[in-house]
LODREN-771729 format. One record per residue: residue number from 1; residue in one letter; x, y, z of N, C-alpha, C in turn. Coordinates in steps of 0.02 Angstrom, whole numbers, plus 50000, padded with zeros to 5 digits. Each point is the difference from the previous one (the first is absolute). Layout:
NODE  num  residuo  n_x  n_y  n_z  ca_x  ca_y  ca_z  c_x  c_y  c_z
NODE  NUM  a  X  Y  Z  X  Y  Z  X  Y  Z $
...
This chain:
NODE  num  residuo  n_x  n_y  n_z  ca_x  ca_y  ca_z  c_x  c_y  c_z
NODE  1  x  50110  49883  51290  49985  49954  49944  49951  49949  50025 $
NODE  2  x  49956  49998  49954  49933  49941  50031  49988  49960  49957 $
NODE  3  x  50008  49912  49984  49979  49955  49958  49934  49978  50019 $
NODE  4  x  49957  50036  49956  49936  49972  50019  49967  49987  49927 $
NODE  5  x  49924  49996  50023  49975  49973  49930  49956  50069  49956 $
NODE  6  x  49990  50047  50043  49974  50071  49969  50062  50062  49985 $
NODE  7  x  49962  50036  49958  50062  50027  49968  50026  50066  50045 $
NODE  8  x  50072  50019  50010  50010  50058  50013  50054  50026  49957 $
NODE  9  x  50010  50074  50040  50031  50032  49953  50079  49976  49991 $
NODE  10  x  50036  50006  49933  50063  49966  49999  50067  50053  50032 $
NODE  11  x  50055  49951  49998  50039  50029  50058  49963  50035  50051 $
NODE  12  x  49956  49999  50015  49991  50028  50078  49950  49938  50033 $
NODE  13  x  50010  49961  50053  49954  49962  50018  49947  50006  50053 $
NODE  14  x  49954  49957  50009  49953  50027  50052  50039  49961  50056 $
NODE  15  x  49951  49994  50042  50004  49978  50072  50047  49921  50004 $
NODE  16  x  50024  49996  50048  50038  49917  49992  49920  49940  50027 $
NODE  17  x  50027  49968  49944  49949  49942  49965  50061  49942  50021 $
NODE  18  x  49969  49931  50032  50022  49944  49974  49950  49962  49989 $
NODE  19  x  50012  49938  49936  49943  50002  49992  50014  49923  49964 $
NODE  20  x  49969  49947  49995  50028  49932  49961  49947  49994  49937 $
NODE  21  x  49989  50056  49980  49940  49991  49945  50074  49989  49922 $
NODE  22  x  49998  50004  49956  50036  50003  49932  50005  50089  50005 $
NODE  23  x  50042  50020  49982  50025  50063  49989  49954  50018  49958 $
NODE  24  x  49950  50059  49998  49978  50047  49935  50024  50049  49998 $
NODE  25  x  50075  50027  50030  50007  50074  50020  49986  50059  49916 $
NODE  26  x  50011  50046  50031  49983  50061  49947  50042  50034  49982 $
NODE  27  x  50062  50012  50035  50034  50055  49977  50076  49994  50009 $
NODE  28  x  50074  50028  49958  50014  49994  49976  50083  50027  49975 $
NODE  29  x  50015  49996  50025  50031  50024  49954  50005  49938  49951 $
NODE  30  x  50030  49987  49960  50012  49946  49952  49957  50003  49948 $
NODE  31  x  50020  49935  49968  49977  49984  49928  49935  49971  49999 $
NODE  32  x  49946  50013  50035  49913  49981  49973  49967  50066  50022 $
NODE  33  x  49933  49969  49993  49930  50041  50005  50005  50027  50076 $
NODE  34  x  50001  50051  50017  49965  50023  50070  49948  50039  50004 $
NODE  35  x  49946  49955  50052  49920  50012  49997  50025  50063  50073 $
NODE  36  x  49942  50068  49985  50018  50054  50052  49934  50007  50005 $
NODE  37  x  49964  50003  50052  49935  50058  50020  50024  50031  49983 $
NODE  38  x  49937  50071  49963  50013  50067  49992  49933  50042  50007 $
NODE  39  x  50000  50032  50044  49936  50042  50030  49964  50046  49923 $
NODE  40  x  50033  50003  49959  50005  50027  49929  49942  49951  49972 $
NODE  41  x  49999  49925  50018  49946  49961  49949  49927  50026  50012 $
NODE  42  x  49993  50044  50075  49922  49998  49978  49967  50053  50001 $
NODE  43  x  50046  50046  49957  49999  50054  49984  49955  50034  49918 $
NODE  44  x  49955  50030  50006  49991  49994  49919  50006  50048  49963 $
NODE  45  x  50033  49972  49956  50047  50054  49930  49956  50012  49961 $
NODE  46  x  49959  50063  49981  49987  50009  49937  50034  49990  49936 $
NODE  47  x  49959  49971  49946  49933  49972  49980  50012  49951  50019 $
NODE  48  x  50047  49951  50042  49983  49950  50017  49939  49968  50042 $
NODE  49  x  49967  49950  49984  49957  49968  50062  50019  49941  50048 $
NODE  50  x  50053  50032  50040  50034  49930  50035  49963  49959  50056 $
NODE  51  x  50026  49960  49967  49958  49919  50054  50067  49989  50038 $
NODE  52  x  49981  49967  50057  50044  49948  50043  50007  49932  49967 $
NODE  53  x  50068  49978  49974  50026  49942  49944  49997  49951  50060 $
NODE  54  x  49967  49943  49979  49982  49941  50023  50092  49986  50004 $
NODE  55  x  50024  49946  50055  50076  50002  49997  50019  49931  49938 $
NODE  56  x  49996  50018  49935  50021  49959  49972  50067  49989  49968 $
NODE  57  x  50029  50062  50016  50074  49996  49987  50054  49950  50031 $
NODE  58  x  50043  49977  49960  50043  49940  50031  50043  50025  50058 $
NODE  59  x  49996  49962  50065  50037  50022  50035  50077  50031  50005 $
NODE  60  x  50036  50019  50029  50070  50000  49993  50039  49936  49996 $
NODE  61  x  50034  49991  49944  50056  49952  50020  50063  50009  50025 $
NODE  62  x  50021  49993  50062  50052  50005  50029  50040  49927  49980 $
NODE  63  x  50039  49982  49951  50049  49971  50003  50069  49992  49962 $
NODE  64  x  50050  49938  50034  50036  50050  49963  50020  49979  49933 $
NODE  65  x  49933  49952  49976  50015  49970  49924  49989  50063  49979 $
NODE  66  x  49975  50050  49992  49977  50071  49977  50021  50048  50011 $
NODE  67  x  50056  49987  50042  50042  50050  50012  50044  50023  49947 $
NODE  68  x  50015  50048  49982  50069  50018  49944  50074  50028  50034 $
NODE  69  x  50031  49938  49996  50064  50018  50019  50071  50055  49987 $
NODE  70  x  49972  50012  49923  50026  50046  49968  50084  49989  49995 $
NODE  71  x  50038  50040  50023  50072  50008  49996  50040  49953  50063 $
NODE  72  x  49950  49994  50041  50013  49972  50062  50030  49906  50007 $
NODE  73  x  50044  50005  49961  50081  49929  49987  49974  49960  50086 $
NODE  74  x  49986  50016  50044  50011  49974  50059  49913  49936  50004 $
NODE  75  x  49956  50032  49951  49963  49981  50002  49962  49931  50008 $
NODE  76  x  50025  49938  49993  50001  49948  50015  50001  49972  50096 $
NODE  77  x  50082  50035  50002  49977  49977  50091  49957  50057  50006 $
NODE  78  x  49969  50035  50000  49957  50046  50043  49942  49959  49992 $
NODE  79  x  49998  49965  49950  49920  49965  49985  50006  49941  50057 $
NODE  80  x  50049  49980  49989  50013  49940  50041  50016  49994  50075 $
NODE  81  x  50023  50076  50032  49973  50036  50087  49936  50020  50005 $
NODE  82  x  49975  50013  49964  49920  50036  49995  49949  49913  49992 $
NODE  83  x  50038  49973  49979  49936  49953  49982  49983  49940  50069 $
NODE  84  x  50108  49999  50002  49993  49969  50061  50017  50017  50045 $
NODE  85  x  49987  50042  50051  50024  50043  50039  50044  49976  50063 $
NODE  86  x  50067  50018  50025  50035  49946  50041  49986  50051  50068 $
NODE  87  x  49992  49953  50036  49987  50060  50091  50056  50004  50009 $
NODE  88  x  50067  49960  49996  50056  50043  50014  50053  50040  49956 $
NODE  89  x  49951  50006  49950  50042  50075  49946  49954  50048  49968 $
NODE  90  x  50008  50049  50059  49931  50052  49971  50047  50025  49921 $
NODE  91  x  49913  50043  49968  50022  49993  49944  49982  50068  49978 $
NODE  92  x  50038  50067  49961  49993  50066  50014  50007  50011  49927 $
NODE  93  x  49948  50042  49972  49981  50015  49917  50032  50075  50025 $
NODE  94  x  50017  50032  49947  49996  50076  50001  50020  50030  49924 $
NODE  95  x  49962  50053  50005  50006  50042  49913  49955  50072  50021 $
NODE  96  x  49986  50017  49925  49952  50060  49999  49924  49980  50017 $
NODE  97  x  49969  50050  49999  49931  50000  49990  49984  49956  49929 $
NODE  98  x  49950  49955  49982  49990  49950  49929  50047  49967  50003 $
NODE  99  x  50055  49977  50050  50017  49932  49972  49968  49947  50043 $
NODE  100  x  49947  50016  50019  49982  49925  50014  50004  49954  50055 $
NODE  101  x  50023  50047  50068  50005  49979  50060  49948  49960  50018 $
NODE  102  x  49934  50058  50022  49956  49964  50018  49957  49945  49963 $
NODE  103  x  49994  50023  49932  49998  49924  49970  50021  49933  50029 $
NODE  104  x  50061  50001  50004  50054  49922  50019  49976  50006  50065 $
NODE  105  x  49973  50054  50035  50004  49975  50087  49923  49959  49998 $
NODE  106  x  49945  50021  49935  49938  49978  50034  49993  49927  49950 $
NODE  107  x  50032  50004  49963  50020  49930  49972  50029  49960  50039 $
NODE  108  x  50043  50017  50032  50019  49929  50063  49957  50020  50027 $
NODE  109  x  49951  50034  50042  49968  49982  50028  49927  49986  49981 $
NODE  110  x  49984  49990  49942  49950  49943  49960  50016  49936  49996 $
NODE  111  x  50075  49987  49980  50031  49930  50019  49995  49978  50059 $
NODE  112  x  50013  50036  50058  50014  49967  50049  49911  49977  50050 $
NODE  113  x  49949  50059  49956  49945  49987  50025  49942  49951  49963 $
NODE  114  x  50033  49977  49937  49982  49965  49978  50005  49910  50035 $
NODE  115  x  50067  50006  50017  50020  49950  50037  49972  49998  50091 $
NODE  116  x  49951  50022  50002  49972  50003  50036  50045  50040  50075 $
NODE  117  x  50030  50048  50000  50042  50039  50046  49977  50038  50000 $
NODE  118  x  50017  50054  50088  49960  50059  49987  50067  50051  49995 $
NODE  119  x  49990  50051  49971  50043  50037  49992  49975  50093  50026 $
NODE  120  x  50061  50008  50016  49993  50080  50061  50028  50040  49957 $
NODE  121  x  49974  50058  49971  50030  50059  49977  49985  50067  50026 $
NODE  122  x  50070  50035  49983  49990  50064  50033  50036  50052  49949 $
NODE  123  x  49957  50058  50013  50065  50070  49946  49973  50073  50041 $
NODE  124  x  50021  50049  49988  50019  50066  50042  49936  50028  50015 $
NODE  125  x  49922  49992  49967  49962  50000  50024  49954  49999  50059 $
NODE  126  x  50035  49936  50025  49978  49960  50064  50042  50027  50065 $
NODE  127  x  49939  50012  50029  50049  50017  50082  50009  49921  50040 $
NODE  128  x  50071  50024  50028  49998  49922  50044  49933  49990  50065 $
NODE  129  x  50008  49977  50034  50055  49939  50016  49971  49947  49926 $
NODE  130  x  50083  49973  49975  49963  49952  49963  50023  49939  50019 $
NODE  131  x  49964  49955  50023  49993  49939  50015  49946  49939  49982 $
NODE  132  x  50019  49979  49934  49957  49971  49966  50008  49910  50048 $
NODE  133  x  50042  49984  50052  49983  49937  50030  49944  50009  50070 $
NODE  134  x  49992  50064  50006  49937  50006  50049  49934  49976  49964 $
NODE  135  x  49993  49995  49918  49952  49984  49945  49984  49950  50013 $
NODE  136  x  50048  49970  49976  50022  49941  49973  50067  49970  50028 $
NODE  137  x  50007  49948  50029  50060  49976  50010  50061  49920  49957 $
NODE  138  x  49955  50020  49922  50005  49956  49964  50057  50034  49947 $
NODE  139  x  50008  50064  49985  50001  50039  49944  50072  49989  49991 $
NODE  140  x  49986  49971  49931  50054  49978  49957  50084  50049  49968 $
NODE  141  x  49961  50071  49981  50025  50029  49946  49979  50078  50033 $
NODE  142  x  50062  50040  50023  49995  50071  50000  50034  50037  49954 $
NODE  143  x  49953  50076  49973  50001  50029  49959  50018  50057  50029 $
NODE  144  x  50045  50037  49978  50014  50090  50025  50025  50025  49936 $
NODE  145  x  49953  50054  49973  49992  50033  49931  50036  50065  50020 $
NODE  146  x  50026  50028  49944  50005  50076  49993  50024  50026  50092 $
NODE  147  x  50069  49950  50003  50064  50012  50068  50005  50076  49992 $
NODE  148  x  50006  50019  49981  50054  50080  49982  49954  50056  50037 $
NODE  149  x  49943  49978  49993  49946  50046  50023  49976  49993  50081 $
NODE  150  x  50029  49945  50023  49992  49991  50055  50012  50055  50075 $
NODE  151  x  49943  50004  50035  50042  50053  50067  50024  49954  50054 $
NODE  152  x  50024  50055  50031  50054  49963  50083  49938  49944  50023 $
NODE  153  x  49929  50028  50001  49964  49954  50039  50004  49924  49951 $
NODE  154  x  49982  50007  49948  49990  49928  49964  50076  49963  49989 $
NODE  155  x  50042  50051  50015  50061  49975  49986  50024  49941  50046 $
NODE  156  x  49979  50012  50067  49990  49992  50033  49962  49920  50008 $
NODE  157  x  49944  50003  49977  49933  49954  49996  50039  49951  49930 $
NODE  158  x  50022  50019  49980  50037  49959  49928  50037  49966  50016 $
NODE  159  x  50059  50017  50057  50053  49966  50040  49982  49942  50033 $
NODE  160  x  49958  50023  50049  49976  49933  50044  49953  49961  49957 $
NODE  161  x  49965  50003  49947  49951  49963  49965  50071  49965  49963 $
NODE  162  x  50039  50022  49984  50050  49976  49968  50059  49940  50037 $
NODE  163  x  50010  50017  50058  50030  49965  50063  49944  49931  50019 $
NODE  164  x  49936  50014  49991  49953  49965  50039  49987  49961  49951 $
NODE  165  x  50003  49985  49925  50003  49953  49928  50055  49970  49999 $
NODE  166  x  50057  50038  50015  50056  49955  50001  49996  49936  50054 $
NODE  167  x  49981  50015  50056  50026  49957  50042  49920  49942  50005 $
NODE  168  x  49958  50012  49941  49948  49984  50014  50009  49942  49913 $
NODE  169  x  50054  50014  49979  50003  49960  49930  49952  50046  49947 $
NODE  170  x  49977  50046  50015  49939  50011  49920  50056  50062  49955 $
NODE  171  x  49994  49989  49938  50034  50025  49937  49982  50077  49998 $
NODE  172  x  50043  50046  50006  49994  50064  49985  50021  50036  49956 $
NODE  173  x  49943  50052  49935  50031  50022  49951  49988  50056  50021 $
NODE  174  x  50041  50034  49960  49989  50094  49997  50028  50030  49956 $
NODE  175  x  49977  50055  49970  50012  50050  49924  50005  50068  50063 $
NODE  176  x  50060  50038  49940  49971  50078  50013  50043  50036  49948 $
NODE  177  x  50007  50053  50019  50031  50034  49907  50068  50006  50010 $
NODE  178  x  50065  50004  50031  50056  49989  49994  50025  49937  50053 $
NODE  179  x  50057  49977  49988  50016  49963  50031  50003  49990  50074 $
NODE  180  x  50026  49960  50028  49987  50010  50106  50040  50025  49997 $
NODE  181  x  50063  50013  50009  50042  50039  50000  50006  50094  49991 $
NODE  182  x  49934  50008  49965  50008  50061  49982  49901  50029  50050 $
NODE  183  x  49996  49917  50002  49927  50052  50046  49998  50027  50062 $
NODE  184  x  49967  50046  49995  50007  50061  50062  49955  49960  50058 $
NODE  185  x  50035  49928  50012  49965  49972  50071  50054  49989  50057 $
NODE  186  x  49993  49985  50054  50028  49988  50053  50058  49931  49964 $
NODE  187  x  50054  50012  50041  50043  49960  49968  49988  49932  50016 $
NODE  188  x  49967  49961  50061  49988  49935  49972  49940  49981  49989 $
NODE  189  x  49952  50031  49970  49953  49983  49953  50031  50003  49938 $
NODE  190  x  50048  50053  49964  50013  49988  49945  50061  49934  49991 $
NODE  191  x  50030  49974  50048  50033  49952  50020  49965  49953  49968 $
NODE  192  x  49941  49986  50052  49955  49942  49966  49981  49986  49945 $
NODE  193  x  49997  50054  49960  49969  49982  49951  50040  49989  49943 $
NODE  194  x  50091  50021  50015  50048  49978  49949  50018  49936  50026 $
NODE  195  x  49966  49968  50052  50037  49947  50022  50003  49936  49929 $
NODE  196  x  49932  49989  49965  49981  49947  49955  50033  50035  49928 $
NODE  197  x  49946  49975  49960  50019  50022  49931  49953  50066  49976 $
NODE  198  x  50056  50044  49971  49973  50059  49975  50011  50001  49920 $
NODE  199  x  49939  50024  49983  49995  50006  49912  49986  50073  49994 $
NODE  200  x  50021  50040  49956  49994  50031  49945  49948  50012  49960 $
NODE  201  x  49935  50005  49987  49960  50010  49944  50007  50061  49946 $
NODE  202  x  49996  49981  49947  49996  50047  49964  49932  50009  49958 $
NODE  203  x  49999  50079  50001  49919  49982  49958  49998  50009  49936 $
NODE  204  x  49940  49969  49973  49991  49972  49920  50002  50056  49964 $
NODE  205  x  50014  50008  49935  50037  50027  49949  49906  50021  49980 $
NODE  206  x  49996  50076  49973  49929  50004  49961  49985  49951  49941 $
NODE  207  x  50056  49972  49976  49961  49941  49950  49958  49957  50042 $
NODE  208  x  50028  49964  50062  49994  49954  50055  49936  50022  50011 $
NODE  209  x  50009  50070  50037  49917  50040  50043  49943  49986  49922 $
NODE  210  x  50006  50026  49936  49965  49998  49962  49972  49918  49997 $
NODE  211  x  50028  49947  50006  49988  49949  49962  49956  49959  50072 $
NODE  212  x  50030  50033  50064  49967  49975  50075  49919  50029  49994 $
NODE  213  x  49997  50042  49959  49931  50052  50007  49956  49987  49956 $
NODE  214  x  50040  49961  49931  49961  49959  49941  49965  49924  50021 $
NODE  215  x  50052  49970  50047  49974  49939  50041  49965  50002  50041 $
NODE  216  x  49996  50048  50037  49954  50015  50066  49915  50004  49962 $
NODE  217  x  50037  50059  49984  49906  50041  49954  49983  49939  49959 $
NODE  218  x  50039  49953  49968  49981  49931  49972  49938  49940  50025 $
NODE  219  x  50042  49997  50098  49975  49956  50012  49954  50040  50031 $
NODE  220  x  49967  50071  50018  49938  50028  50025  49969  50007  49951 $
NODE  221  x  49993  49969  49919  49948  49998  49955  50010  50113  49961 $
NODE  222  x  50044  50019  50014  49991  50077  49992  50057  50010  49932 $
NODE  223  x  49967  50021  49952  50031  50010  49942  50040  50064  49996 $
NODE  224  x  50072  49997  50030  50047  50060  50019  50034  50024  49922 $
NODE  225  x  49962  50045  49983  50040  50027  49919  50047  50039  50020 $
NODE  226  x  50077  50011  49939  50035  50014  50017  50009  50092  50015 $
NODE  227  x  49940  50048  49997  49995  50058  50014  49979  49981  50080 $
NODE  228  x  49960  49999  50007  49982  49970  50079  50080  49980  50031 $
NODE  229  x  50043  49963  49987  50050  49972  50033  50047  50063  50020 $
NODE  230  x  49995  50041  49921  50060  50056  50016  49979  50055  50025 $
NODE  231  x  49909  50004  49997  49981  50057  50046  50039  49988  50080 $
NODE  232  x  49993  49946  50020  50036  49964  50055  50057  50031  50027 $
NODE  233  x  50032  49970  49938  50096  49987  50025  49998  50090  49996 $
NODE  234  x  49966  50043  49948  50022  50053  50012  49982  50048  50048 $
NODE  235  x  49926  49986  50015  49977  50046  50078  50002  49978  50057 $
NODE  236  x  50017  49955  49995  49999  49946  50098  50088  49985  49994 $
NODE  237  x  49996  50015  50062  50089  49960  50031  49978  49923  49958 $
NODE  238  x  50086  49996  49984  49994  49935  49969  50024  49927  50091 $
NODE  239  x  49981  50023  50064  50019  49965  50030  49942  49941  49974 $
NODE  240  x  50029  49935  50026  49949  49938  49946  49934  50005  50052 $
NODE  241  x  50012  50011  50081  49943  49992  50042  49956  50029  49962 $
NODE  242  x  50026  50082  50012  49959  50023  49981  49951  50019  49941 $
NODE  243  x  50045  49965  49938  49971  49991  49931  49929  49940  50027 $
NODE  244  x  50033  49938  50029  49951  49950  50000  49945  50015  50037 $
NODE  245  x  49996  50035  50042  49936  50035  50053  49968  50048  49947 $
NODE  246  x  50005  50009  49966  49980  50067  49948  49956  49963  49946 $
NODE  247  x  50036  49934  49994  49977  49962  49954  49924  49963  50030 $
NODE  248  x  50011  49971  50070  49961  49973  50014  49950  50058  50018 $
NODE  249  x  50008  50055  50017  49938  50043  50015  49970  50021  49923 $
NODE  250  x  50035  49997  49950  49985  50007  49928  49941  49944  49990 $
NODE  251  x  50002  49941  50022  49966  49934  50004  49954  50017  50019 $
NODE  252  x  49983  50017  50068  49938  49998  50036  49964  50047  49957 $
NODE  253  x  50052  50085  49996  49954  50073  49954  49943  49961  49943 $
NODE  254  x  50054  49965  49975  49963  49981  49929  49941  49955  50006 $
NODE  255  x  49991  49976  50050  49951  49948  50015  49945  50032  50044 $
NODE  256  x  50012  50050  50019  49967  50044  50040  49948  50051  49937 $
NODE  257  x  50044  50014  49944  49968  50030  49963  49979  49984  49942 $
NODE  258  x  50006  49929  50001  49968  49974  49926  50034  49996  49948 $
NODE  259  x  50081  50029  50006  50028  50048  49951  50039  49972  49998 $
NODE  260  x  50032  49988  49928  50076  49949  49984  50053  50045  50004 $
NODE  261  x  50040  49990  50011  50063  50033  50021  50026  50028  49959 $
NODE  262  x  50032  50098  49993  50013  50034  49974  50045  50044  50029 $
NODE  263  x  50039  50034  49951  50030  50071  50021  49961  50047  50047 $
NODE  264  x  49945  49995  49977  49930  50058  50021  49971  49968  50069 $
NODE  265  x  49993  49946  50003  49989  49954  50079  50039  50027  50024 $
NODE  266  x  50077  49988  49969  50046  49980  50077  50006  50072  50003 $
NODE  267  x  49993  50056  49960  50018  50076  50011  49931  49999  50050 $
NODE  268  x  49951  49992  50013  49924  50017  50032  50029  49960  50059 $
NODE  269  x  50021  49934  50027  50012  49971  50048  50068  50058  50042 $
NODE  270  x  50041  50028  49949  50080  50020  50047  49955  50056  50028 $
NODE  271  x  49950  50046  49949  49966  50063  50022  49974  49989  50070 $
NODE  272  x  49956  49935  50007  49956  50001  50039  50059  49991  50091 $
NODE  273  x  50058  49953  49984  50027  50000  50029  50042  50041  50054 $
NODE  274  x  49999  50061  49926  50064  50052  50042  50058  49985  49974 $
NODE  275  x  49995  49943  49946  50089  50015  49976  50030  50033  49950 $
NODE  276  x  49939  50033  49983  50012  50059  49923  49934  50052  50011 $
NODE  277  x  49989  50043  49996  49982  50051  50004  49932  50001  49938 $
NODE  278  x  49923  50011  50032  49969  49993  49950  50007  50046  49934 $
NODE  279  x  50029  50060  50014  50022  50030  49924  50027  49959  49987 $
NODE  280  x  50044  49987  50005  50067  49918  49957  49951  49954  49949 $
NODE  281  x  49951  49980  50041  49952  49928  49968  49944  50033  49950 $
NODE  282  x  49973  50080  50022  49963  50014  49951  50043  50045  49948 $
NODE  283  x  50058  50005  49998  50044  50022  49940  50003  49961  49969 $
NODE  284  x  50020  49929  49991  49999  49940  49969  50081  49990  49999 $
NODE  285  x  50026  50021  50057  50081  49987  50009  50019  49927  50019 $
């Protein structure tokens, strides 16, 4: 997991970044926009004539006024560990894929880099050693995304980064998809991470995803009609990351091609992609 200010791909992060700039991260699981490179933009689609889109699209907002809590009753203190993060009660999200982990992890860590802290993140991506105080020996706020996926080596690298915050005072959060108790890590890493408070997420209801995707496409200026929405919910996993990455590459397509947003775009964008089959897009399915 990397909080930086260029975009990468969601749930999976690049390289470990610390960094005291304001959070722009990109990706996602959760409730906003996630900005993705895609080797796909500079590609050209007949009859299209695609240009490279000047970056005028609104960045990601990672926070967690924008977050949708949905079913999730617990929701208040989680806002209130996330916002203020305590170094001696780590703090452990877990659910499915779309509820919103990594959201809440890069939202505290926009808060906490807003406040001028630097903050260390990491997820299964990254090979160790990870030692974000060889960086920096300031760093406020550690991040460990998507636990479950973790191997013996990082498991490993998670422990002592985890041992070495504690005794160092800085606040440690972490998400992964079932509880510590049930993750397939070494028993006192998963120790650690039931040591604080553990929440529950649940993810948003398709009214919820529909009305997150009406606000989003709102505030990127993109007029989302309701065939466009259900081309959506019905050919793409309804996980929210990955709806909102779909959305935001919908953003750039359309700005890339001059072209206001349609059934027929987003069928020419999934084609070009690989996520439907160009018979599919020239059937008019």
């Amino acid at each position: 997991m990397n909080i930086t200010s260029s975009p990468v791909a969601p749930a999976v992060f690049a390289a470990p970044a610390v960094s005291a700039a304001p959070a722009v991260a990109a990706a996602p699981g959760g409730s906003a926009a996630l900005a993705a490179t895609d080797p796909g933009e500079s590609r050209v689609v007949a009859p299209l004539t695609r240009q490279v889109p000047l970056a005028l699209a609104p960045e990601p907002a990672w926070r967690l006024d924008n977050f949708l809590p949905g079913d999730n009753t617990a929701w208040p203190q989680v806002s209130d560990a996330l916002r203020s993060p305590n170094p001696g009660v780590p703090v452990y999200l877990w659910g499915p894929p779309g509820a919103g982990k990594t959201h809440l992890l890069r939202a505290a860590a926009a808060l906490a880099q807003a406040r001028g802290q630097r903050v260390a993140a990491f997820g299964p991506e990254q090979s160790p050693p990870w030692q974000p105080w060889e960086q920096a020996d300031d760093v406020a706020l550690l991040l460990f995304d998507d636990c479950q996926q973790y191997d013996a080596a990082q498991q490993h690298a998670a422990f002592a980064a985890f041992i070495e915050a504690t005794s160092l005072g800085v606040a440690v959060l972490a998400a992964g998809s079932m509880p510590p108790v049930d993750l397939p890590l070494r028993d006192d890493l998963r120790t650690r991470l039931a040591w604080g408070l553990v929440y529950q997420l649940m993810p948003p209801t398709e009214a919820q995803v529909r009305a997150l995707l009406r606000r989003e496409a709102d505030r990127r200026g993109i007029l989302l009609t309701d065939d466009v929405m259900d081309y959506l919910l019905k050919r793409c996993a309804r996980d929210l990351s990955h709806l909102m990455r779909l959305l935001d590459r919908l953003d750039g397509y359309s700005l890339a091609a001059k072209r206001s947003v349609s059934v027929y775009l987003l069928r020419q964008m999934l084609a070009e992609d690989g996520l439907i089959s160009p018979a599919t897009h020239g059937a008019g399915a």
